[in-house]
CHARMM-style PDB file with segment names, atoms N, HN, CA, C and O in Angstrom:
ATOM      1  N   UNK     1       8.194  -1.198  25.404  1.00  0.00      PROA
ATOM      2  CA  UNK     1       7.516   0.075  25.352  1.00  0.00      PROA
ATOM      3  C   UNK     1       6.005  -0.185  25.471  1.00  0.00      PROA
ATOM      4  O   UNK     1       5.476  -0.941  24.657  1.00  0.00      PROA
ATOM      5  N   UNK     2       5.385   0.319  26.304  1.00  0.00      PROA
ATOM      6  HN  UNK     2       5.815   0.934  26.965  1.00  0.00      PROA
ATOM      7  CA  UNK     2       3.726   0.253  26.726  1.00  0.00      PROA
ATOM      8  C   UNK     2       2.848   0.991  24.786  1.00  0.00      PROA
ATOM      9  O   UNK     2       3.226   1.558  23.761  1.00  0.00      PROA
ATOM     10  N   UNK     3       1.894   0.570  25.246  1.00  0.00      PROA
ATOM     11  HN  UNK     3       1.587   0.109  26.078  1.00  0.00      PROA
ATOM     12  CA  UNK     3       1.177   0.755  24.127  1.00  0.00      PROA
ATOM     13  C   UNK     3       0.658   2.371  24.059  1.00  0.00      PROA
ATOM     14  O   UNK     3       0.145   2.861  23.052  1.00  0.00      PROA
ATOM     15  N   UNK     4       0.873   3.042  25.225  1.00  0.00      PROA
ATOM     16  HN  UNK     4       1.290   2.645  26.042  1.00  0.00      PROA
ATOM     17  CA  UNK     4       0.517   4.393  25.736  1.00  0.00      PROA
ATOM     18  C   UNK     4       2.169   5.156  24.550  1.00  0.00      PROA
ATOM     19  O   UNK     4       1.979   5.932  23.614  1.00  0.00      PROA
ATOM     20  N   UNK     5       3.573   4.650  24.975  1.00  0.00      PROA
ATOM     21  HN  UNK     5       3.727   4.020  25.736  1.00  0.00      PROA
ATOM     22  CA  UNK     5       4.290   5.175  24.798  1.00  0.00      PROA
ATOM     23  C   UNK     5       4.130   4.805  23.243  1.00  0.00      PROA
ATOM     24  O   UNK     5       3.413   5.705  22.806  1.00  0.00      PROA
ATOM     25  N   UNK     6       4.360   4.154  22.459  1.00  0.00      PROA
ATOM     26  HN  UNK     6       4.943   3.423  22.813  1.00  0.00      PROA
ATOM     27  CA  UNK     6       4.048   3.706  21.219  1.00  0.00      PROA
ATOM     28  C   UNK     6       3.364   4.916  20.187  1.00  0.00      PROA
ATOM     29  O   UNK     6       3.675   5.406  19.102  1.00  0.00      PROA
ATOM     30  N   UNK     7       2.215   5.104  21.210  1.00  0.00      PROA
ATOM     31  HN  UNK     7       1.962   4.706  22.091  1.00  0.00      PROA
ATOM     32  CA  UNK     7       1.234   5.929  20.479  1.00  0.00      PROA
ATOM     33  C   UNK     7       2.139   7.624  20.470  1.00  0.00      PROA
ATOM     34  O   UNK     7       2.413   8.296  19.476  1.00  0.00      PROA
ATOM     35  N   UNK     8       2.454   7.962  22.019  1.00  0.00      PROA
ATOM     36  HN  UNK     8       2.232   7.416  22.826  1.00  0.00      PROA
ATOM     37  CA  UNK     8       2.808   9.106  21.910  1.00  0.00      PROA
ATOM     38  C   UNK     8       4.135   9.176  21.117  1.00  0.00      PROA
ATOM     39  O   UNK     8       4.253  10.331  20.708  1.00  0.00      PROA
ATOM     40  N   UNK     9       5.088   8.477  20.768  1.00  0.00      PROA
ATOM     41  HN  UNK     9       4.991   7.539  21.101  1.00  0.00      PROA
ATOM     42  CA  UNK     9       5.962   8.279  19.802  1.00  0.00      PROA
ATOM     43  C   UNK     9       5.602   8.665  18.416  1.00  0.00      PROA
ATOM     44  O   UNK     9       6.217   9.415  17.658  1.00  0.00      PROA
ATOM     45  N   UNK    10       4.646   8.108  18.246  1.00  0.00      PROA
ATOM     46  HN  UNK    10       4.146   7.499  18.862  1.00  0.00      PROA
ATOM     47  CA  UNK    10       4.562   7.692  16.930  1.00  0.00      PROA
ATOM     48  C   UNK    10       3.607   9.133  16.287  1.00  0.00      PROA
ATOM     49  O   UNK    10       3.845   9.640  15.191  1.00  0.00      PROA
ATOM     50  N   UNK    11       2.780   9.500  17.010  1.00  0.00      PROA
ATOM     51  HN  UNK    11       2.587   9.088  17.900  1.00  0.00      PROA
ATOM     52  CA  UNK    11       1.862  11.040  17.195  1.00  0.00      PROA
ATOM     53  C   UNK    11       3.785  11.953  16.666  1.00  0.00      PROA
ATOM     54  O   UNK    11       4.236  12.372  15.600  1.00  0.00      PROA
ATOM     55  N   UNK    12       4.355  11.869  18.136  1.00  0.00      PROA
ATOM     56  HN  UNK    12       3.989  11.529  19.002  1.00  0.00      PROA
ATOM     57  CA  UNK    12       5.613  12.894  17.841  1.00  0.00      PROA
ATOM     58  C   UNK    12       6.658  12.900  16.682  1.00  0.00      PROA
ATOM     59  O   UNK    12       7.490  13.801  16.580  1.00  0.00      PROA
ATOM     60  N   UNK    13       6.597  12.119  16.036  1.00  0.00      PROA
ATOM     61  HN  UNK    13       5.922  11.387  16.119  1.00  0.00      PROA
ATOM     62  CA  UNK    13       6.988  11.352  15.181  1.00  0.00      PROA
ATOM     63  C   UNK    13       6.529  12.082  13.599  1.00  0.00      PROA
ATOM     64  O   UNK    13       7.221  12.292  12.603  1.00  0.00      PROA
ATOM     65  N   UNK    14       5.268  12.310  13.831  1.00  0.00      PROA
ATOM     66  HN  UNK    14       4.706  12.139  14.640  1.00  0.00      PROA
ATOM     67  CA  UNK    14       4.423  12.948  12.284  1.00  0.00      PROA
ATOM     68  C   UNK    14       4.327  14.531  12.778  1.00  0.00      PROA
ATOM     69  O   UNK    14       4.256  15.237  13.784  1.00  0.00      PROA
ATOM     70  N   UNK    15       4.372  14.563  11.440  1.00  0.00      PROA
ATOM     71  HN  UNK    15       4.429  13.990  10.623  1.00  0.00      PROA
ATOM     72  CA  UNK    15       4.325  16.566  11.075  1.00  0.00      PROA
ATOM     73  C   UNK    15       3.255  17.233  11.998  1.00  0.00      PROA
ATOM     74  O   UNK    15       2.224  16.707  12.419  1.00  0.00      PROA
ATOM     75  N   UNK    16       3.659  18.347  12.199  1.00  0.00      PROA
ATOM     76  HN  UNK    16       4.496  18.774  11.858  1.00  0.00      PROA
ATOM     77  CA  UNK    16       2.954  19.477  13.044  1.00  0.00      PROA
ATOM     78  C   UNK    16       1.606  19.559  12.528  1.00  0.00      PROA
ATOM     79  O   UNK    16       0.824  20.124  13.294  1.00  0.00      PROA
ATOM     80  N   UNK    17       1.105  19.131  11.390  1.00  0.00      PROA
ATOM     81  HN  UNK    17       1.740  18.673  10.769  1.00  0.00      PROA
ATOM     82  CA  UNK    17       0.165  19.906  10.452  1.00  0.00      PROA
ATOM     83  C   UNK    17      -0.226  18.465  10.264  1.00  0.00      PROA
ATOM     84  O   UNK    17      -1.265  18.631   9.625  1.00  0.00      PROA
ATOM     85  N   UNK    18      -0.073  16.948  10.411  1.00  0.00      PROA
ATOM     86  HN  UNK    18       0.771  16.813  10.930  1.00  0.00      PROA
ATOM     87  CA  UNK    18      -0.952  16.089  10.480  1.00  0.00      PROA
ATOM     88  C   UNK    18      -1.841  16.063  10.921  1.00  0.00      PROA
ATOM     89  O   UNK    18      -1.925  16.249  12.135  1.00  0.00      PROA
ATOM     90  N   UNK    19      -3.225  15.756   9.945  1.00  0.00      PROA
ATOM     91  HN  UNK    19      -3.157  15.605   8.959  1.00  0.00      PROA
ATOM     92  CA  UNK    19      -4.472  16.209  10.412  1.00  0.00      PROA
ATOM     93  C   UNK    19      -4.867  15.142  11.415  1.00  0.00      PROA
ATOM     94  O   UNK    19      -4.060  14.281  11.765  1.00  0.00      PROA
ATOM     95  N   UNK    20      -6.249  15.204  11.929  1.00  0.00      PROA
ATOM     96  HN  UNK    20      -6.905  15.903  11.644  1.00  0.00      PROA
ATOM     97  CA  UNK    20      -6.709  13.664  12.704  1.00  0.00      PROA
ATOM     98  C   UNK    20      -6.650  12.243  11.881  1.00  0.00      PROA
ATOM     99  O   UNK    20      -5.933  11.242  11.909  1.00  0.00      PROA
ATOM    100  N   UNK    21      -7.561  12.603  11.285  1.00  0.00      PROA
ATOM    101  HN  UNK    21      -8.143  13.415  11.263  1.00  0.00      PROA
ATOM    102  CA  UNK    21      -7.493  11.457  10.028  1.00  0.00      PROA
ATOM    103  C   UNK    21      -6.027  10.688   9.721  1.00  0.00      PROA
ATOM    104  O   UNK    21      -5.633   9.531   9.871  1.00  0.00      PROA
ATOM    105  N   UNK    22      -5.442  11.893   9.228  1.00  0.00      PROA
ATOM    106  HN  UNK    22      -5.762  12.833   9.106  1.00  0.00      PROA
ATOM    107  CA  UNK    22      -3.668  10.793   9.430  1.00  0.00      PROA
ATOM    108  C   UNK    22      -3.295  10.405  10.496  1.00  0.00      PROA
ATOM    109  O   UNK    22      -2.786   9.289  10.592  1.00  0.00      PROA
ATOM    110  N   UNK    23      -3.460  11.269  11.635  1.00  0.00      PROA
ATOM    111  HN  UNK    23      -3.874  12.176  11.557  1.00  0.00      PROA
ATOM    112  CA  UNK    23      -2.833  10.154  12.892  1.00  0.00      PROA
ATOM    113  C   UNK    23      -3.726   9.089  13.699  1.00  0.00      PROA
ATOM    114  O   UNK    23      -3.666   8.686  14.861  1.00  0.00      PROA
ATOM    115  N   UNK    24      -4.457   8.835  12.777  1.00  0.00      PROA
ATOM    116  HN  UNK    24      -4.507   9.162  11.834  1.00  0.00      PROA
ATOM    117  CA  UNK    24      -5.443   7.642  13.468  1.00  0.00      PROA
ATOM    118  C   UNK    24      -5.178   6.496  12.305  1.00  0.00      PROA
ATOM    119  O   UNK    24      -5.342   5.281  12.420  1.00  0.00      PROA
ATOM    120  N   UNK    25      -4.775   7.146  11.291  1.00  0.00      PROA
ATOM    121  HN  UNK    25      -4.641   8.132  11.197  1.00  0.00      PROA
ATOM    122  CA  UNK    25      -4.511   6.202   9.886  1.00  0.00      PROA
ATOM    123  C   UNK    25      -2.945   5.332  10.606  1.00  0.00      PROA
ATOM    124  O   UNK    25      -2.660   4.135  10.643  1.00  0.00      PROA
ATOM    125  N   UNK    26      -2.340   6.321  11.004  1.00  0.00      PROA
ATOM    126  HN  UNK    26      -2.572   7.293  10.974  1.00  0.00      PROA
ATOM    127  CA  UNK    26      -0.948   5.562  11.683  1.00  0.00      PROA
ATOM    128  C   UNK    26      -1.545   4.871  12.570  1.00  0.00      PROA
ATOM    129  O   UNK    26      -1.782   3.698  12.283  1.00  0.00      PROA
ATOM    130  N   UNK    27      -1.945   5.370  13.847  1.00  0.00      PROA
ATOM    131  HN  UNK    27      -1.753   6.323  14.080  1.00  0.00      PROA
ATOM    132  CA  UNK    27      -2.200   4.265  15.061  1.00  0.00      PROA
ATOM    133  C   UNK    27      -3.115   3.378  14.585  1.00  0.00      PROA
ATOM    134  O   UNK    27      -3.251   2.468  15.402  1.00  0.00      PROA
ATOM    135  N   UNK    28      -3.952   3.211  13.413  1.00  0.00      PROA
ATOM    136  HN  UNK    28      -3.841   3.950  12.750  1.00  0.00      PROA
ATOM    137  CA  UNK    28      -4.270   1.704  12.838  1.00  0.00      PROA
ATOM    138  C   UNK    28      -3.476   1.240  12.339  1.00  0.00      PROA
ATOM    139  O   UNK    28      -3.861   0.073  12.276  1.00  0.00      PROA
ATOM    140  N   UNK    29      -2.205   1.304  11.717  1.00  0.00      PROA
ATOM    141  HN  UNK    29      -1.892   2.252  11.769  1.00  0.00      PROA
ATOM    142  CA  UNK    29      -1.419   0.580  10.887  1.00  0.00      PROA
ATOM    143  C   UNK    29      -0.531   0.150  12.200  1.00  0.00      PROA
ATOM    144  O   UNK    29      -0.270  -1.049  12.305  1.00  0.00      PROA
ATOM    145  N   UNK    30      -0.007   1.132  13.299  1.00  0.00      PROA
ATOM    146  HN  UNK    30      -0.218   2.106  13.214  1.00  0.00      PROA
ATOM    147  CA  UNK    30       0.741   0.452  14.284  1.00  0.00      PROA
ATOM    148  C   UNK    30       0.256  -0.700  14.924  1.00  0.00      PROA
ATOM    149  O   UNK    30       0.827  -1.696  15.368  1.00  0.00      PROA
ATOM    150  N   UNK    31      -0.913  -0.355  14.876  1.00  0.00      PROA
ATOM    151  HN  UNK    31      -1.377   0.454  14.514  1.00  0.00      PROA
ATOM    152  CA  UNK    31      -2.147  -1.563  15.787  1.00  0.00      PROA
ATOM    153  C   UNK    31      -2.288  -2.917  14.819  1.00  0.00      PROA
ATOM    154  O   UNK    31      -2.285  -4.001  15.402  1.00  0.00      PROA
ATOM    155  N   UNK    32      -2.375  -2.904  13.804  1.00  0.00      PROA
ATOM    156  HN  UNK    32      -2.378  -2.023  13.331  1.00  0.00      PROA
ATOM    157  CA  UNK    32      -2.918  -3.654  12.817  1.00  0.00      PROA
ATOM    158  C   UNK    32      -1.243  -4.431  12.697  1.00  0.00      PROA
ATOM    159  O   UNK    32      -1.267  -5.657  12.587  1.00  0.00      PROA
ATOM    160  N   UNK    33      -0.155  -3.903  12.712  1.00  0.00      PROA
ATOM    161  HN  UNK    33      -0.135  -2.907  12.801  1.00  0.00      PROA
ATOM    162  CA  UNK    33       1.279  -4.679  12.534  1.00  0.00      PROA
ATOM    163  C   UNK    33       1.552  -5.199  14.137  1.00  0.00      PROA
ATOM    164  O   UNK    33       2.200  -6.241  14.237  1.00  0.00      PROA
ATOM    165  N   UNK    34       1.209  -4.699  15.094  1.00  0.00      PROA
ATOM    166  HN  UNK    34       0.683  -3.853  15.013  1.00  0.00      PROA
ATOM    167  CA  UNK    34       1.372  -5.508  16.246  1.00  0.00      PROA
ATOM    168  C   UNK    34       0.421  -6.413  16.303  1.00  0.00      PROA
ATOM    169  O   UNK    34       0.984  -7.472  16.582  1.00  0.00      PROA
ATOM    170  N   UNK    35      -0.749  -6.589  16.190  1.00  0.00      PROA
ATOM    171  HN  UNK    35      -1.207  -5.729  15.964  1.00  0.00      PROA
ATOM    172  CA  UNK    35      -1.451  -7.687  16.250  1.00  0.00      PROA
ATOM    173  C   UNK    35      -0.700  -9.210  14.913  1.00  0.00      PROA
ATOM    174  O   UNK    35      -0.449 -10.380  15.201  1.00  0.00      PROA
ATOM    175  N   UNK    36      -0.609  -8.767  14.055  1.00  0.00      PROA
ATOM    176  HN  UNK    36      -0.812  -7.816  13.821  1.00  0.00      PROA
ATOM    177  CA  UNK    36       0.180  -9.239  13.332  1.00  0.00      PROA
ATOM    178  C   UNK    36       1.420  -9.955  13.376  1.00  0.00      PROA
ATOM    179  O   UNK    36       1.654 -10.909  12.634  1.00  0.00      PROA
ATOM    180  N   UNK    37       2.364  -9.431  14.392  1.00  0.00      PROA
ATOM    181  HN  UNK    37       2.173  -8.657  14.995  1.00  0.00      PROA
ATOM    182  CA  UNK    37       2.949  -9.397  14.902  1.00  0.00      PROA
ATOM    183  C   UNK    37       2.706 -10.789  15.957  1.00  0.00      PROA
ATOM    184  O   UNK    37       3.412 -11.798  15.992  1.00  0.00      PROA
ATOM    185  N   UNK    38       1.749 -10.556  16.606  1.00  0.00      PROA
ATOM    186  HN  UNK    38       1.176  -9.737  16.578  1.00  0.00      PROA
ATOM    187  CA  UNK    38       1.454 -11.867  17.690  1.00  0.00      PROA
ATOM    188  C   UNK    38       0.675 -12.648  17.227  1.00  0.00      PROA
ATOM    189  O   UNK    38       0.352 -13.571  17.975  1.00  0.00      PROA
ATOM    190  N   UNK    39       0.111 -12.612  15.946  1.00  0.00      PROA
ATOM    191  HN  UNK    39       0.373 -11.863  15.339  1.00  0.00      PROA
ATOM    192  CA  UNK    39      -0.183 -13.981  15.194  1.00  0.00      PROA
ATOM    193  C   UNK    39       0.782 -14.675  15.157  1.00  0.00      PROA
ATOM    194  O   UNK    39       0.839 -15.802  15.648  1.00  0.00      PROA
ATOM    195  N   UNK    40       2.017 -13.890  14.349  1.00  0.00      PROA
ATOM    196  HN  UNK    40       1.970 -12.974  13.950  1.00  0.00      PROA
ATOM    197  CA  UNK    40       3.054 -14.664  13.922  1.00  0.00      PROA
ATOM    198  C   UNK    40       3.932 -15.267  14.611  1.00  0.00      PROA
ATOM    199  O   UNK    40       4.697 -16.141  14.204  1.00  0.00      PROA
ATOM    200  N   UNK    41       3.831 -14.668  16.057  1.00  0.00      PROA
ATOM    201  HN  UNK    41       3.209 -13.958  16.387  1.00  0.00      PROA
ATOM    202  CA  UNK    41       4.466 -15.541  17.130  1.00  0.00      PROA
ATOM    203  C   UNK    41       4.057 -16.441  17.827  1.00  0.00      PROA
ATOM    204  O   UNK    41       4.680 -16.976  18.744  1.00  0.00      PROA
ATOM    205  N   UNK    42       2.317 -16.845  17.238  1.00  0.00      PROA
ATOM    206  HN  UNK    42       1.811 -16.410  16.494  1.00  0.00      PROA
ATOM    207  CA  UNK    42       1.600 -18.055  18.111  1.00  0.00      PROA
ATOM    208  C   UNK    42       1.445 -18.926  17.210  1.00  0.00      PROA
ATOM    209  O   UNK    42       0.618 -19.837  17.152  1.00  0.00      PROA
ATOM    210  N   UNK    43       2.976 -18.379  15.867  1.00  0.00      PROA
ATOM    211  HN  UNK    43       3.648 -17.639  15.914  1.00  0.00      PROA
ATOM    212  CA  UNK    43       1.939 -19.805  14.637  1.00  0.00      PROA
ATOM    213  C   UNK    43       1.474 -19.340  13.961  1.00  0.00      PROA
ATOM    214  O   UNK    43       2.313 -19.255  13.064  1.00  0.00      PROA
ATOM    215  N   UNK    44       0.100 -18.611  13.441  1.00  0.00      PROA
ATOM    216  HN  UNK    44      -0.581 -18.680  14.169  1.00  0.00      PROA
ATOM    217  CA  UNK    44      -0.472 -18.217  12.854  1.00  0.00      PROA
ATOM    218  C   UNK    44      -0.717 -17.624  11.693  1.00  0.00      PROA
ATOM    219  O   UNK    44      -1.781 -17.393  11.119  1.00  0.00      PROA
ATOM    220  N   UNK    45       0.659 -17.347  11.341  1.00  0.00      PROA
ATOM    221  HN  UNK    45       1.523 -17.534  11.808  1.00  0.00      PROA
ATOM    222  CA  UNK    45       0.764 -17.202   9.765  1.00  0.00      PROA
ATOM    223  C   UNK    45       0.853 -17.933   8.789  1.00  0.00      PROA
ATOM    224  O   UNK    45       0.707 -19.154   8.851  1.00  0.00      PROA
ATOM    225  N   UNK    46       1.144 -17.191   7.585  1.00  0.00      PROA
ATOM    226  HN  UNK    46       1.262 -16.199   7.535  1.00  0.00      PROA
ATOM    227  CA  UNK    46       0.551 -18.158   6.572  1.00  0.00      PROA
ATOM    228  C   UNK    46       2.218 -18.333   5.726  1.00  0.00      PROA
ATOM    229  O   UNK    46       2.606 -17.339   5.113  1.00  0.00      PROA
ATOM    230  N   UNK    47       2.785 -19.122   5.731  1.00  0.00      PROA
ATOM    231  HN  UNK    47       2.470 -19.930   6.229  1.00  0.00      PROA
ATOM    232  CA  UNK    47       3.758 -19.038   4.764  1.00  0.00      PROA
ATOM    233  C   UNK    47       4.286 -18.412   4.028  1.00  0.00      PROA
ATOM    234  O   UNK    47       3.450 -17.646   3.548  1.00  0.00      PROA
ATOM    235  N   UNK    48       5.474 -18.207   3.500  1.00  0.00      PROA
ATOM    236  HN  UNK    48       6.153 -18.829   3.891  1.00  0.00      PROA
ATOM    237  CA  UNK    48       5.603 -17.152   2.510  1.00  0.00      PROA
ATOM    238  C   UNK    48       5.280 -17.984   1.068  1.00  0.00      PROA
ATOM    239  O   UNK    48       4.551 -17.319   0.332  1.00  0.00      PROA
ATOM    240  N   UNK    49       5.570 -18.959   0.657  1.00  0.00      PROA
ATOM    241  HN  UNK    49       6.162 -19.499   1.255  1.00  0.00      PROA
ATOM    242  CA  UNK    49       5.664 -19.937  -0.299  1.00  0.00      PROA
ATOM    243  C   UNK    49       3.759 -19.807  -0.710  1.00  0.00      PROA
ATOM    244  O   UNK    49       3.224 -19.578  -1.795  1.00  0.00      PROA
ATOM    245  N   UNK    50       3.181 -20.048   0.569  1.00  0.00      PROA
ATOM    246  HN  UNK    50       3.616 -20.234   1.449  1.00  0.00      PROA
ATOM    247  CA  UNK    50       1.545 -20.210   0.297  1.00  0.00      PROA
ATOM    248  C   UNK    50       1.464 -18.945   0.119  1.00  0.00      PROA
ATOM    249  O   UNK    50       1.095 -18.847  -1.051  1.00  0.00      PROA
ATOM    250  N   UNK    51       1.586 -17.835   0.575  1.00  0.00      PROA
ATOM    251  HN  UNK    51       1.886 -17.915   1.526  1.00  0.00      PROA
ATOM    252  CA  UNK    51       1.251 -16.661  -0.141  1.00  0.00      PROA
ATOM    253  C   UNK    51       1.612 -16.100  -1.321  1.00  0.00      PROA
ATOM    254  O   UNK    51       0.920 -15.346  -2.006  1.00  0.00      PROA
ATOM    255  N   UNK    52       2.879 -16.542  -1.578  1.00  0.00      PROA
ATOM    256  HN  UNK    52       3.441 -17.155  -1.022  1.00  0.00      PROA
ATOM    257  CA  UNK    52       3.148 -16.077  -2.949  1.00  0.00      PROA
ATOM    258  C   UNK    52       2.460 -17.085  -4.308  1.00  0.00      PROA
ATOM    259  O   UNK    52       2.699 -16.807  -5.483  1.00  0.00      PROA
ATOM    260  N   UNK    53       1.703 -18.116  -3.944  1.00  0.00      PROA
ATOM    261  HN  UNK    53       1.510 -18.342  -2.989  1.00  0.00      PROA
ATOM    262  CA  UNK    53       0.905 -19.069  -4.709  1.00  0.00      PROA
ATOM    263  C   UNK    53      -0.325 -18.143  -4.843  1.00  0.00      PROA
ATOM    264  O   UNK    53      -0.656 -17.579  -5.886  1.00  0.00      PROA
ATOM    265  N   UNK    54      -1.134 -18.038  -3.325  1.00  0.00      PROA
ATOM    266  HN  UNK    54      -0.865 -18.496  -2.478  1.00  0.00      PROA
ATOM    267  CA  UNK    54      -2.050 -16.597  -3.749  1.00  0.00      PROA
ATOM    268  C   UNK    54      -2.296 -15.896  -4.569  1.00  0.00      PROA
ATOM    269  O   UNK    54      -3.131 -16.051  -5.460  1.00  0.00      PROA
ATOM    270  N   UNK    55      -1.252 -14.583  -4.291  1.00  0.00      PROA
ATOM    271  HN  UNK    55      -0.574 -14.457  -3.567  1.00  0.00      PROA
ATOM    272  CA  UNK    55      -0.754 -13.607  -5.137  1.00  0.00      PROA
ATOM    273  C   UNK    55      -0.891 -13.968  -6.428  1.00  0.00      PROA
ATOM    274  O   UNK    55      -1.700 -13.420  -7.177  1.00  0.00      PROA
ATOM    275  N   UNK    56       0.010 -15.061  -6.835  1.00  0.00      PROA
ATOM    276  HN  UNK    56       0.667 -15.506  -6.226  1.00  0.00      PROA
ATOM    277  CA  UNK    56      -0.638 -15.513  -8.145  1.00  0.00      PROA
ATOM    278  C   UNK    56      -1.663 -15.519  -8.780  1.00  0.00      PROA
ATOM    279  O   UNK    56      -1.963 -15.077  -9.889  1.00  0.00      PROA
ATOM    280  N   UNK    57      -2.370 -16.219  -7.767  1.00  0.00      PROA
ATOM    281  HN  UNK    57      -2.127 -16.577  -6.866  1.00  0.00      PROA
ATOM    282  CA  UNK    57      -3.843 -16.795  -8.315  1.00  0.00      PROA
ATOM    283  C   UNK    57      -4.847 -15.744  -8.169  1.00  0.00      PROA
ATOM    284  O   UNK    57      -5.961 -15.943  -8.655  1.00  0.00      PROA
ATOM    285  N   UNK    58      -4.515 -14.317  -7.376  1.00  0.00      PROA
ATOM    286  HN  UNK    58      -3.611 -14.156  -6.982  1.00  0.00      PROA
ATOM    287  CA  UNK    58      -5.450 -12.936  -7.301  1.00  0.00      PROA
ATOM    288  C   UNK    58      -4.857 -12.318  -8.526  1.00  0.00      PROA
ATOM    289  O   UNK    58      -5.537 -11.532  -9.186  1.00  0.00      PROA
ATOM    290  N   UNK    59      -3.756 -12.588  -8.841  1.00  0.00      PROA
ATOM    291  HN  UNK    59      -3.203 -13.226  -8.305  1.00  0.00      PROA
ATOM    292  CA  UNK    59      -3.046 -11.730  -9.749  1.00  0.00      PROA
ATOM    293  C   UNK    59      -3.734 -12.008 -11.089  1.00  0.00      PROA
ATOM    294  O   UNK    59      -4.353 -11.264 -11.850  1.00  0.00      PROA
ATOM    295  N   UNK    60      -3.395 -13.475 -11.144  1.00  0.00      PROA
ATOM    296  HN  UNK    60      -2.892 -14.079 -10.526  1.00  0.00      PROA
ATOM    297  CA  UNK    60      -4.359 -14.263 -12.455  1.00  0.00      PROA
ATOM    298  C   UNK    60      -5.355 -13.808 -12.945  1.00  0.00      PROA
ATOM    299  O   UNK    60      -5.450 -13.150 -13.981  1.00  0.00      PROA
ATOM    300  N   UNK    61      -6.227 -14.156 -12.168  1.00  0.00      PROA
ATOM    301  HN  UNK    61      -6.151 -14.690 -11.326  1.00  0.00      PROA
ATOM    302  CA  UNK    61      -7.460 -13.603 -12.026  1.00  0.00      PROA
ATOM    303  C   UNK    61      -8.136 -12.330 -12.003  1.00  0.00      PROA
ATOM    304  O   UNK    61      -9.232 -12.143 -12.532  1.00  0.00      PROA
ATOM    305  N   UNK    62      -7.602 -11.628 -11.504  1.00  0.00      PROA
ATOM    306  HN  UNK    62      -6.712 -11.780 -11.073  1.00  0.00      PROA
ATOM    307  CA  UNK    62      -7.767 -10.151 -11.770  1.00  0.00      PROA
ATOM    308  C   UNK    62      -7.541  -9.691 -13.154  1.00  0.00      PROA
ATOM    309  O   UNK    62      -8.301  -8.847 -13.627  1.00  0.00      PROA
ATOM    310  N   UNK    63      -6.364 -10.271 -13.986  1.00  0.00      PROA
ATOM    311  HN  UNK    63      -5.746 -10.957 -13.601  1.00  0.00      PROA
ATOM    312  CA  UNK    63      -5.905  -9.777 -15.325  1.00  0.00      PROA
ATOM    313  C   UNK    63      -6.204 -10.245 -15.966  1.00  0.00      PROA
ATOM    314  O   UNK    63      -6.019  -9.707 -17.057  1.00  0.00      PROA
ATOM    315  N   UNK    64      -6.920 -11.613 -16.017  1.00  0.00      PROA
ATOM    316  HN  UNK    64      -7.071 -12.050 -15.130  1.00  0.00      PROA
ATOM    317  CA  UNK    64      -7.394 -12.770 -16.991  1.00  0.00      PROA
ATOM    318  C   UNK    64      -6.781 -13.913 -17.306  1.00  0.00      PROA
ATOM    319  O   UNK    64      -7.126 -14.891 -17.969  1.00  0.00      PROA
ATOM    320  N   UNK    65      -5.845 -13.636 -16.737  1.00  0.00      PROA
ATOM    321  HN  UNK    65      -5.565 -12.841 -16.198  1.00  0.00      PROA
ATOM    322  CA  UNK    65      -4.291 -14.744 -17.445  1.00  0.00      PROA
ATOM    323  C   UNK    65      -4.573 -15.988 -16.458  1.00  0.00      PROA
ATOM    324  O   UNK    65      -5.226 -15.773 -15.437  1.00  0.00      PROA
ATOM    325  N   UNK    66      -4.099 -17.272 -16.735  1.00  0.00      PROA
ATOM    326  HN  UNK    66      -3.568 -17.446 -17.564  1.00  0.00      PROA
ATOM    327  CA  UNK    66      -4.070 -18.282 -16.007  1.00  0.00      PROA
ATOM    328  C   UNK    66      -2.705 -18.821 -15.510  1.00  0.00      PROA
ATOM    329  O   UNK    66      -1.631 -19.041 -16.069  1.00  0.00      PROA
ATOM    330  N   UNK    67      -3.171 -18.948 -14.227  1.00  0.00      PROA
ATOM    331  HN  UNK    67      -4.043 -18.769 -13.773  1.00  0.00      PROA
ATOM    332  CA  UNK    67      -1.586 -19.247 -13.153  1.00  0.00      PROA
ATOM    333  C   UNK    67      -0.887 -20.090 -14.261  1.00  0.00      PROA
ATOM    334  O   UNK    67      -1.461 -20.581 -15.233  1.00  0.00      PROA
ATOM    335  N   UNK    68       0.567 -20.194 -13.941  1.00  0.00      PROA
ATOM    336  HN  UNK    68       1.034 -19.796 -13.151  1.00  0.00      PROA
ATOM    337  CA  UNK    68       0.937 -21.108 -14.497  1.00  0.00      PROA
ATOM    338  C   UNK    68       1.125 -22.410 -13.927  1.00  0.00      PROA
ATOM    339  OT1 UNK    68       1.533 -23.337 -14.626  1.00  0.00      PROA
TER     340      UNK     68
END
């Protein structure tokens, strides 16, 4: 599907009464998961194992507590 059709999908897709603001909030999140998307197919991601070490350590930190 072209990136033209994507968009008009995804527009037809949300309520009659979606303002601009929301349908530009979608076509960044569609945009933002396809790019994403072709990180992750050139390599480019990050582990799940290393991210959930992260998470930890933002989590930690944010609440005060120390990773374990």
């Amino acid at each position: 599907m072209s990136d033209r059709e994507v968009i008009i999908e995804a527009v037809r897709k949300m309520p009659a009464n979606a303002s601009a603001a929301e349908i530009l909030n979608e076509l960044a999140l569609l945009e933002s998961v396809k790019m994403g998307l072709a990180q992750s197919e050139r390599g480019e991601g990050v582990p799940h194992e290393q991210v959930v070490k992260l998470l930890d350590k933002w989590i930690s930190k944010s609440s005060g507590r120390h990773a374990a």
